[in-house]
N, C-alpha and C positions, 0 to 999 in steps of 0.2 A: 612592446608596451606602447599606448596610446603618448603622444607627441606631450601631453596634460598626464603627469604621474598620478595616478590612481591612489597612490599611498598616502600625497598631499593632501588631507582634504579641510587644512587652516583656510582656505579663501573661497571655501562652497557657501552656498548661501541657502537658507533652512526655512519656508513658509509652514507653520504647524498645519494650520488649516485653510485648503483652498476648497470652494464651494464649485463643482461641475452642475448645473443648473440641466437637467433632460426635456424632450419637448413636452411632454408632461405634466411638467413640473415638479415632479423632485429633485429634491437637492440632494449628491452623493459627495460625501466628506472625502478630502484629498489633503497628502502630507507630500511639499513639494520639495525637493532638493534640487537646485539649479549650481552650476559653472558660477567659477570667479565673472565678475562682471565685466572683464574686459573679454570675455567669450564673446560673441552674436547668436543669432539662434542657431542653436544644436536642435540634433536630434533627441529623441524622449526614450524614455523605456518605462511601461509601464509593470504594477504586478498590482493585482484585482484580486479581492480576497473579505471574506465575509470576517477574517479574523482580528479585529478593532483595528488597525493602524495607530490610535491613539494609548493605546494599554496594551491589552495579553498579546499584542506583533510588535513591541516596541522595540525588543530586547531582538529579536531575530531582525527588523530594518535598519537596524543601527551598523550591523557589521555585515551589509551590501548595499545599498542606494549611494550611501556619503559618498565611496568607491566611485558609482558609477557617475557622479554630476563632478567630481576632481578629475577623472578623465575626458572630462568637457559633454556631458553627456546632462540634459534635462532628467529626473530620475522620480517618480510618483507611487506612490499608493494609495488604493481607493479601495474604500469602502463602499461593498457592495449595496445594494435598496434591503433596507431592512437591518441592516448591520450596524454598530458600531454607531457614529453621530449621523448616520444618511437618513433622511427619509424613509418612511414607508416601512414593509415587512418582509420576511423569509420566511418561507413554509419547507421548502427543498433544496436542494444541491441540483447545479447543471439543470437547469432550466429556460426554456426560450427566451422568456424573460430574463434572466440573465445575461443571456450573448447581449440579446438587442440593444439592454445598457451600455454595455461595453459598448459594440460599436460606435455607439455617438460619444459616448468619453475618448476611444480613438479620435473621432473625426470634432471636438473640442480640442483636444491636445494639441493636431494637428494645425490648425486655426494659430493656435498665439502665440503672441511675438518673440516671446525664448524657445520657440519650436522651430527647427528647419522644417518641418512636413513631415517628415521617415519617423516611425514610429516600430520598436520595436518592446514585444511582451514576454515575462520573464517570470517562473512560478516553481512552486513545489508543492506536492499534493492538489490540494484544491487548483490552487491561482496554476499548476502543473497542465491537469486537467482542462482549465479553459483558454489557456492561451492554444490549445490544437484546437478547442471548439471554436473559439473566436476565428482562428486563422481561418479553419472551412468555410467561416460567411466571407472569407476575401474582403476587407475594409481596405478600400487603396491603398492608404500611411503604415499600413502595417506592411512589412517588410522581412522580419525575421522572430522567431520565437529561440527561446530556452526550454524546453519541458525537462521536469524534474520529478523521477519518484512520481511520475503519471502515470497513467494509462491510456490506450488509445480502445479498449474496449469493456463498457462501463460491466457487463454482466462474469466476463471471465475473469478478469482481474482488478476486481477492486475489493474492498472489504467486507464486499456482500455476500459472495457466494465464491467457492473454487468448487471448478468439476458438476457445479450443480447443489453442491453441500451448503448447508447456512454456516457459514463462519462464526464464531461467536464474539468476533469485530464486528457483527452490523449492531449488536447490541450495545458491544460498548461505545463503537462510535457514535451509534444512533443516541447512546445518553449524554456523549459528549456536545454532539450539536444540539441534543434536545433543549440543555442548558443554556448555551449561550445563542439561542433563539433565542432566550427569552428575555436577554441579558439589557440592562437600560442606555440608552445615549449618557455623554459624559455634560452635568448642568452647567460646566463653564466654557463649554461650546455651542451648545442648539439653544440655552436661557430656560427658563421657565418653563418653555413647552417640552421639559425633558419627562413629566410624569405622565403627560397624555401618549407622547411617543412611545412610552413605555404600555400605558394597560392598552394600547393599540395591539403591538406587540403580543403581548398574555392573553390576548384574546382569542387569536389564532393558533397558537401553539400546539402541534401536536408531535406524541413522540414518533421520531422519521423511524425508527427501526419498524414499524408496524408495514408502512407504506411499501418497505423494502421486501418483510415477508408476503406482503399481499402479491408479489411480481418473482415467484418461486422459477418461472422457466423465462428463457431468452424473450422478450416479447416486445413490444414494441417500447414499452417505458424505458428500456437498457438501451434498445436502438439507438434511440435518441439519444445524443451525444458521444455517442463511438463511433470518433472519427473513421474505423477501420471498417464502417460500413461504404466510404466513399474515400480513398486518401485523395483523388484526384483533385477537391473541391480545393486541396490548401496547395497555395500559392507560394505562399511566402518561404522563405530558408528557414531549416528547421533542425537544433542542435536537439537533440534526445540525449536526457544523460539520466543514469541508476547506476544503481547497489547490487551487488549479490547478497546482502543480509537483508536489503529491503524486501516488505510485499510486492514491490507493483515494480520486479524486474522484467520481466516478457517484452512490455513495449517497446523497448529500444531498439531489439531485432525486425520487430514485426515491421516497425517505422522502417528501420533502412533499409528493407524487401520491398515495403508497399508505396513509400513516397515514392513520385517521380522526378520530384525538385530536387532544388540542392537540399543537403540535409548529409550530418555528422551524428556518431554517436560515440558517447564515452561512457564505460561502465567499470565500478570501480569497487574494491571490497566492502562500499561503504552500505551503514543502513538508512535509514528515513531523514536524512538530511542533505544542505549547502555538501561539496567535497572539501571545503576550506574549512570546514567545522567539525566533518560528520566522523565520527567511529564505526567500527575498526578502521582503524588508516592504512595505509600511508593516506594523511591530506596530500593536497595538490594546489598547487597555487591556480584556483579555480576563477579568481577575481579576471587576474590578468587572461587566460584562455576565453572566458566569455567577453572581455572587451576587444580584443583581438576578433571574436567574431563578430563584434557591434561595431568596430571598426570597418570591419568588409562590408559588412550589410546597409549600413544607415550612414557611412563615412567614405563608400567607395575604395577603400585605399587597401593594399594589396598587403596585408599582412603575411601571408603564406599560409592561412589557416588552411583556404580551399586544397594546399597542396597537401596536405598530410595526409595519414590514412581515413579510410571513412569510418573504422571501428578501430578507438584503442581498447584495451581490456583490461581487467588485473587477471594474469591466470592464478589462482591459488592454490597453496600446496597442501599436502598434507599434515596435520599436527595434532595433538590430543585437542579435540572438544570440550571449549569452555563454555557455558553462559555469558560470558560475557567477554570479548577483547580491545585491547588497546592499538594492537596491529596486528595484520591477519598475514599469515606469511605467504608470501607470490614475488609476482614480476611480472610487468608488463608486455604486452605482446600487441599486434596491429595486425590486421587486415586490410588489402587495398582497398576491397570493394564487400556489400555484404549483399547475398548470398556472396560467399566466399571458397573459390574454387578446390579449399584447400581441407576444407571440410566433407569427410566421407565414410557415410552413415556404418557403423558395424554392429552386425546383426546377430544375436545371440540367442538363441531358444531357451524355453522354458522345459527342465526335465523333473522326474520325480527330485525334488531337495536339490536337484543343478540348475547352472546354466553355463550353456555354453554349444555343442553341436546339437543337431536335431536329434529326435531319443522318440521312443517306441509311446504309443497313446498311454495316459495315466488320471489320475483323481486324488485330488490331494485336498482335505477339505478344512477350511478353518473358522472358528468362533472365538474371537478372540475376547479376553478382559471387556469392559468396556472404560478401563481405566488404560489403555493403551494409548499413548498421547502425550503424556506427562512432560517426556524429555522431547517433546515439540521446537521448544522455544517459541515468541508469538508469532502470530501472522506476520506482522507488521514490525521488525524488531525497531527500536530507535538508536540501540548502542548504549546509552545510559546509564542503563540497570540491568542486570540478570535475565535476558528474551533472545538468547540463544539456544540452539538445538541443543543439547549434552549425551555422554555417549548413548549407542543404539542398543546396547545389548539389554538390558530389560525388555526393550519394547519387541525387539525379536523373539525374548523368549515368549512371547502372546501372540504370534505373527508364521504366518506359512513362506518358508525361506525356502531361495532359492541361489546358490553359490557355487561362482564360476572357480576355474581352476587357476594356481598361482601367474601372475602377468611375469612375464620373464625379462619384458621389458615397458618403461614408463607410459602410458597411455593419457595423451594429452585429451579433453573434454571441451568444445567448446559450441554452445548452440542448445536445442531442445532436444530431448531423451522424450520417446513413445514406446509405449508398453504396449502393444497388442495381446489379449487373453480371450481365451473362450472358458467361458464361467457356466456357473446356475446357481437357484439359491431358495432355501426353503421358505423364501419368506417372500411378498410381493413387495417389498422395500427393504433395498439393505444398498449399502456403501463400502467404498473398497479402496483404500489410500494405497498409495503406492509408495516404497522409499527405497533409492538408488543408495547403498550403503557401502563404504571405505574399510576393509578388513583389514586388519594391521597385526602382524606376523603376531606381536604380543595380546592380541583378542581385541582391543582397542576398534570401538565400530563407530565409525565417522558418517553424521547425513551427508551426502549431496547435494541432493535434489529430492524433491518431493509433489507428487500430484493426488488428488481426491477424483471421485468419480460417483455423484448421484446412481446406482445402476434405473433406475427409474429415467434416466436421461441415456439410455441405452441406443435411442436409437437419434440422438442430438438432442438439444438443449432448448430448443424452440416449444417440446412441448415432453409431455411428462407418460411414461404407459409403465404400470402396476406389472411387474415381474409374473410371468406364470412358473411357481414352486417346480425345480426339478428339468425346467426347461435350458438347453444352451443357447449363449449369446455370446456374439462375440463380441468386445468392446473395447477402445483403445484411450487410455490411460496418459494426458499430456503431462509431463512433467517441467517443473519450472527449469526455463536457460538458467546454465550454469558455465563456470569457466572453469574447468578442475585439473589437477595433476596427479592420478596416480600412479605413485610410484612401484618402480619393479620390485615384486617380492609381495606384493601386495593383493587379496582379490575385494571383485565384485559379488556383491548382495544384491538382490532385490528381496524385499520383504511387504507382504499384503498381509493386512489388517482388518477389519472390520469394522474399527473404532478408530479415528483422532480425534479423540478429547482431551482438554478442554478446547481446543483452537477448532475443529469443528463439532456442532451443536448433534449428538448420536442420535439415531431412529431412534424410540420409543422400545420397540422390537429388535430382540436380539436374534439375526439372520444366523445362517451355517452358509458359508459359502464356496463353491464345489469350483478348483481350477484342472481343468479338462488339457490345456495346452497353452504355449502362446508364445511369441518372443519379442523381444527387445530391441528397440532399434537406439543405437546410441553418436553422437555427433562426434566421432572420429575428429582431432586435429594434425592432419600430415604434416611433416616438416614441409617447409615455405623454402622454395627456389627461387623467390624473384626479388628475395632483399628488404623486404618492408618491414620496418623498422617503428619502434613508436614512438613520438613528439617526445619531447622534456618539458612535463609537468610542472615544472619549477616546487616551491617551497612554499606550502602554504601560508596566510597572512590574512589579516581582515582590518576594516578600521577600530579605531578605541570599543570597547564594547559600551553599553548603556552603564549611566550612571545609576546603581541600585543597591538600596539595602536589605541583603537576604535575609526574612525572618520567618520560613519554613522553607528547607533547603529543596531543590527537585528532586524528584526519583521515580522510579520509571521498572515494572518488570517484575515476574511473576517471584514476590521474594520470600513464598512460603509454600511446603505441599505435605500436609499433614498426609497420615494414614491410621486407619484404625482394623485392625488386621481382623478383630472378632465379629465388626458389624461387613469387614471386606467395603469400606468405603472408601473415597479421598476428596480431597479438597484443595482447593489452588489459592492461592491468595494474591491477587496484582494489585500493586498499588499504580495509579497516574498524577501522580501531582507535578505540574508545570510550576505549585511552591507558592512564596508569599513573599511578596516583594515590597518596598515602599521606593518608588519610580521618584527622583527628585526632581526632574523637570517638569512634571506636572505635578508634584508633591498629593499622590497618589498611594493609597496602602492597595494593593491588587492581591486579590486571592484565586488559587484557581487550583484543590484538592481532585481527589478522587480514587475510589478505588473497587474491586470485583472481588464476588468469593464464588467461585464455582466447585461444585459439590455433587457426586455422582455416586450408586451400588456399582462394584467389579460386574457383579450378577444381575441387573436391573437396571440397565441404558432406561427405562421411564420416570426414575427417580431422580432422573439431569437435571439440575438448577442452576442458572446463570443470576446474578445479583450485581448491578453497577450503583454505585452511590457517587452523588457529582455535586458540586458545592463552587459557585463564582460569587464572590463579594469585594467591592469597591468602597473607600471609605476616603474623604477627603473633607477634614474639619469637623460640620455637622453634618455636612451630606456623607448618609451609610444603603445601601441597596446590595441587599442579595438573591441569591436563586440556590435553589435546593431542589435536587430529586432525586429519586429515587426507579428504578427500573428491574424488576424480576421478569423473568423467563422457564417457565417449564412446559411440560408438554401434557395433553388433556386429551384423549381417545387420539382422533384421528388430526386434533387440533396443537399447535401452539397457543399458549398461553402468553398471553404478557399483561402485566398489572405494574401500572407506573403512577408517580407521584411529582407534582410540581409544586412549589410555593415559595413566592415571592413574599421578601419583605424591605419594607423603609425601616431604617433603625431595626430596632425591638418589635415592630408593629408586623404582622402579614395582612400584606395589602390585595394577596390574590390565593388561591389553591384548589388544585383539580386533580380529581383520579380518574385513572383510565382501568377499566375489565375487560381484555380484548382476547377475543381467540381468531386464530387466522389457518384458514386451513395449511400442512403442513404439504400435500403434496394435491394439486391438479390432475393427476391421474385418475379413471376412472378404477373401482377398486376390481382386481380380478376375482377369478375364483378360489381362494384356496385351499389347497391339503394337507395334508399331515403331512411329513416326510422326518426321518427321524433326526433327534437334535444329538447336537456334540457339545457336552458341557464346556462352559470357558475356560478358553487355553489351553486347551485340548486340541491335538491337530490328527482329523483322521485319513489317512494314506490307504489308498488300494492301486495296484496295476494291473488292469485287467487282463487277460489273458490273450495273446496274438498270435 
C-alpha cells in the first residue's frame, strides 16, 4: 500500500469544477480530487470520458478517484468537447479529435502546481479504449495507462461487429449514445448559455449506429484507433485488465503478445466493470493493485508489482449455467510471461457428429431455427441482471454437433480456441457461429467460448465477396480467450449454427450450410514446472459510495423471452435502465431508462426486428430537460433499415424533434450468381458420407 492509506480519504480535498481552457478555445469541464494539503505536487491520473462527470458518472467516480488523491495521488475527470458542461459537440466515439484534446489536457495537468509532471490514465470501456489511443500519440507526462474491458482492435472486438456479423449492440449502443449526445450542459455550471449549448448540440445529432453499419468490413474508419495496427507507438507501462463475462475479453492477450513495453495483465471472472465492484466475483482488492502500480510508474518506488507474474487469471470451473452469478466457481492461476511456454495447442478434428481423430471425408449439413440464440446471454454481460449464457441444449438441438469422446482426465483451457472448417452454402450470404460446449455426464451443456463468422468475410475482413452456392471454402472460426477447466468425465462439443439471434442481427436469407471437414485447435494448459504462483489480490473495498436517493431502482438484462409456438415466433425483452436517482450534492433528480424488444419468425430470419427505446431526463427545481428516442432496425431487400426518433424537451414544452428513414447497404460484396441448390427445412440436419 501506498505510504498515504488509500482507505483515508477525510483529508482529500474536492474542486467540482475545474475549467481546462484548449488552444482553441474550448473549455472542457474537470472534477478535481487532490491530496491532503500537506502533500506537494504529486503525480495525476487522469480518466476522460464523454460520460457527464457531473451526473450519470457521479456514482461510479465516487468509489475510485477519492482512493486515488488519499494515496497522495492528483486524481481528475474530464469531460470530453461536446460532453457534459464542455464546450462544443460530439458526433463519434474515438476520434482524432479526441486524442488531440487529450493530449493538451495531459500536457495542462502536467503544467500545475499540485502536479509532479508524471501523468498517468485510467478507464473502462470508453475512457478504457482511449487511454491506449492516447498512449500511441506518446504525450511525454504520460507514463503508464490502466485499460479496462477495452479493446485494442476497434473492428473485431467491440460492440460493432464479431467475425464480421452486425451485433445487435451497435444498435443498442448506438441508441444509447444517440441519447446522450444529445443530452444538455448542467445551468449551474456553464449559466445561461446552457440552452444555446444545447440546440448547438441537437443540431448535429445523428444516430451513430447508422455510421457503424455504413463501415460493414475492416476499413480504414476501424483502423483508426486499433492500437493493434502499430503497438510499438506506446511507450508508456501498460496494465490491461478484463473479464471472461465481459464483451471486450481478447485484448489483454493480444496486449501481452504485442506490447514491447512493460505491461501486466489481470483477467478475472468479472463482466463490464471496476474488479472492486464488478460481478461474478471473487472481487479483488483492485484499488490497492492499481496504486501499487501508480506507485512504480509515476512514484518510482519498488513496490514489487514488476516482479509478479505478467498474466494472473481466474481459471474457472465447471458448474450448472445460470443467467446470472454472484460468484463464479475457479481459482486463480499465473503465467510468467505471455505467449506462455506452457501453453500447447490440442488439435482435434471434425468427423461425422465427432470430434476427436481424423475420420474419413463427410457432409453434414445444417439450417438451423432462426431462433437459435436465445440462451446467448448478451454480448456485453454487466453482471446485474439476467445476460448470462444458460444451458446449450436447446440451441444444440437447431445446431450441427460435433462430440468428442469422455476426458479421462481434467483438461485445463487457457488462451484462444480456432475452428478451422471447409464449408459451402446455398446461398451467396450466410453465417456460422461457433460454440465450444461443456458436456456434463448428467446432459447439462455449459458455453465456453464462442466465435461468429461473416462467411462473406471468407477470405478476411478487409473486404466482403458474395459466396458462390455449392462452392468449398475453407474458413477459420476465432473464438473468444477463455480460461476453463474441464473436468474428468466430462466431454467436448462444438456446435454450428446458422443463426445467433438476438445478440447477432440474422441475414435476411435463411442459407443451408454444407460442413465438408475441419478441426479444432484448442489452447492446451500443461501443468507449470517453474513455480509461478499468483499475487494476493487481497479483499475488495471502495470508498463511501454516492450520496443518493433511489427512485427507480437499476436493472440490466434480457428479463423476458416469450414464444408463440402457432405463429413459430419469439421475442426478447431487455430492459437498461442505469435508474432514477436524486444525487444530493448537486440536488439533482437524474433519469436514465431504457429498454429493446427483439422479435423474429423460426422460419423467416427477414421478419428480424430490433426496437431500442432510451429516455435521459434532468430536473433540478424549475429547470426540467429531456431526451427521448426511439430506434428500429429491420431489414429491406438487400438493405438494412433503420428509422429513428429524437426529441428534446424543456419542461412540458419539445423544444427540438427529428426522424431519420435510412437504409444502408447490408453487405459490400458484389452480388454473385446464384442457383438453386436444395433446401433443408429448419432444424433439420442433413448428413451424408460419401463413399471412399
Amino acid at each position: 500500500m501506498s505510504p498515504h492509506s488509500a482507505r483515508n480519504t477525510a483529508g482529500i480535498r474536492v474542486e467540482e469544477t475545474v475549467w481546462i481552457e484548449l488552444a482553441d478555445g474550448c473549455r472542457l469541464a474537470a472534477r478535481l480530487w487532490l491530496p491532503e494539503a500537506t502533500v506537494g505536487p504529486a503525480p495525476a491520473i487522469l480518466e476522460y470520458l464523454p460520460y457527464r462527470r457531473r451526473d450519470r458518472h457521479r456514482g461510479d467516480d465516487a468509489i475510485l478517484h477519492p482512493a486515488f488523491a488519499a494515496a497522495g495521488y492528483a486524481s481528475l475527470r474530464v469531460d470530453m468537447r461536446g460532453a457534459g458542461d464542455s464546450d462544443g459537440v460530439m458526433t463519434d466515439e474515438y476520434t482524432p479529435r479526441e486524442w488531440a484534446d487529450a493530449v493538451q489536457v495531459i500536457e495542462w495537468i502536467a503544467r500545475q502546481p499540485w502536479c509532479s509532471g508524471a501523468v498517468g490514465m485510467i478507464g473502462l470501456s470508453w475512457s478504457g479504449f482511449n487511454s491506449l489511443q492516447i498512449a500511441a500519440l506518446a504525450p511525454p507526462a504520460l507514463k503508464a495507462v490502466v485499460t479496462t474491458c477495452a479493446s485494442d482492435d476497434r473492428y473485431a472486438d467491440d460492440m460493432h461487429y464479431m467475425g464480421g456479423c452486425l451485433l445487435s449492440d451497435n444498435l443498442q449502443y448506438g441508441a444509447t449514445l444517440f441519447t446522450w449526445l444529445a443530452t444538455p450542459p448542467d445551468p449551474a455550471i456553464v449559466g445561461p448559455r446552457w440552452r444555446d449549448m444545447w440546440r448547438e448540440r441537437l443540431a448535429v445529432v445523428e444516430p451513430p449506429a447508422v455510421r457503424w453499419m455504413r463501415h460493414s468490413n475492416r476499413d480504414a474508419y476501424w483502423r483508426t484507433g486499433s492500437v493493434c495496427e502499430d503497438y510499438g507507438a506506446i511507450e508508456a507501462a501498460v496494465l490491461a485488465v478484463g473479464g471472461w463475462a465481459d464483451g471486450y475479453t481478447n485484448a489483454v492477450l493480444r496486449l501481452l503478445s504485442g506490447l514491447s513495453g512493460p505491461r501486466k495483465g489481470l483477467i478475472g471472472p468479472w463482466a463490464h466493470s471496476f474488479p472492486h465492484v464488478a460481478t461474478p466475483g471473487p472481487r479483488i482488492d483492485f484499488i490497492n493493485y492499481v496504486i501499487r502500480w501508480w506507485d512504480h510508474w509515476l512514484k518510482g518506488r519498488d513496490t514489487g508489482i514488476m516482479n509478479e507474474p505478467m498474466l494472473t487469471a481466474w481459471l474457472q470451473q465447471a458448474e450448472p449455467p445460470q443467467s446470472r452469478y454472484d460468484t463464479r466457481k475457479g481459482r486463480w492461476i499465473a503465467e510468467a510471461v505471455w505467449p506462455s511456454p506452457n501453453i500447447v495447442p490440442l488439435r482435434l478434428d471434425l468427423g461425422p457428429s465427432a470430434l476427436g481423430a481424423s475420420s474419413p471425408a463427410f457432409a453434414q449439413a445444417i439450417q438451423s431455427p432462426a431462433t437459435i440464440g436465445i440462451a446467448s446471454g448478451e454480448w456485453c454481460p454487466y453482471g446485474w441482471g439476467p445476460d448470462m449464457p444458460t444451458d446449450q441444449r436447446e440451441e444444440d438441438a437447431g445446431s450441427l454437433c460435433f462430440d468428442s469422446t469422455v476426458f479421462d482426465a481434467p483438461l485445463q483451457l487457457l488462451g484462444g480456441t480456432r475452428l478451422s472448417v471447409e464449408l459451402s452454402s446455398d446461398s451467396p450470404e450466410a453465417m456460422v457461429a461457433a460454440r465450444l460446449v461443456d458436456l456434463a455426464p448428467d446432459g447439462t451443456a455449459s458455453r465456453i467460448t464462442y466465435g461468429l463468422l461473416n462467411l462473406q468475410h471468407h477470405a478476411g475482413h478487409e473486404r466482403a465477396k458474395a459466396l458462390i452456392p455449392g462452392q468449398h471454402y475453407r474458413v477459420e472460426i476465432k473464438l473468444k480467450d477463455v480460461a476453463y477447466e474441464l473436468p474428468k468425465g466430462h466431454r467436448l462439443r462444438i456446435a454450428l449454427s446458422t443463426s445467433y439471434w438476438p445478440l447477432a442481427m440474422p441475414s435476411p436469407r435463411a442459407a443451408t450450410v454444407t460442413v465438408h471437414g475441419g478441426s479444432l485447435s484448442l489452447p492446451r494448459r500443461e501443468p507449470q514446472g517453474d513455480g509461478t504462483q499468483p499475487p494476493d489480490l487481497g479483499q475488495a473495498w471502495s470508498p463511501p459510495p454516492l450520496e443518493a436517493k433511489i427512485l427507480v431502482a437499476p436493472e440490466r438484462g434480457r428479463v423476458r423471452v416469450e414464444r408463440n409456438a402457432e405463429e413459430g415466433s419469439a421475442t426478447v425483452d431487455v430492459v437498461r435502465n442505469l435508474g432514477a436517482l436524486h444525487i444530493a450534492e448537486i440536488d439533482l433528480e437524474l433519469t436514465a431508462v431504457g429498454s429493446e424488444r427483439y422479435s423474429i419468425l423460426a422460419g423467416d430470419p427477414a421478419q428480424a426486428r430490433s426496437e431500442a427505446q432510451r429516455r435521459a431526463a434532468f430536473k433540478r427545481g424549475d429547470w426540467q430537460a429531456s431526451i427521448v428516442t426511439q430506434s428500429v432496425l429491420t431489414s429491406s431487400g438487400d438493405n438494412w433499415r433503420l428509422v429513428a426518433t429524437l426529441s428534446a424537451f424543456e419542461g412540458d414544452a419539445q423544444i427540438f424533434a427529428r426522424h431519420w428513414d435510412l437504409e444502408i447497404p447490408r453487405s459490400s460484396a458484389p452480388r454473385a450468381q446464384e442457383t438453386e441448390a436444395p433446401r433443408v427445412k429448419p432444424g433439420r440436419v442433413r448428413a451424408s458420407t460419401p463413399n471412399t
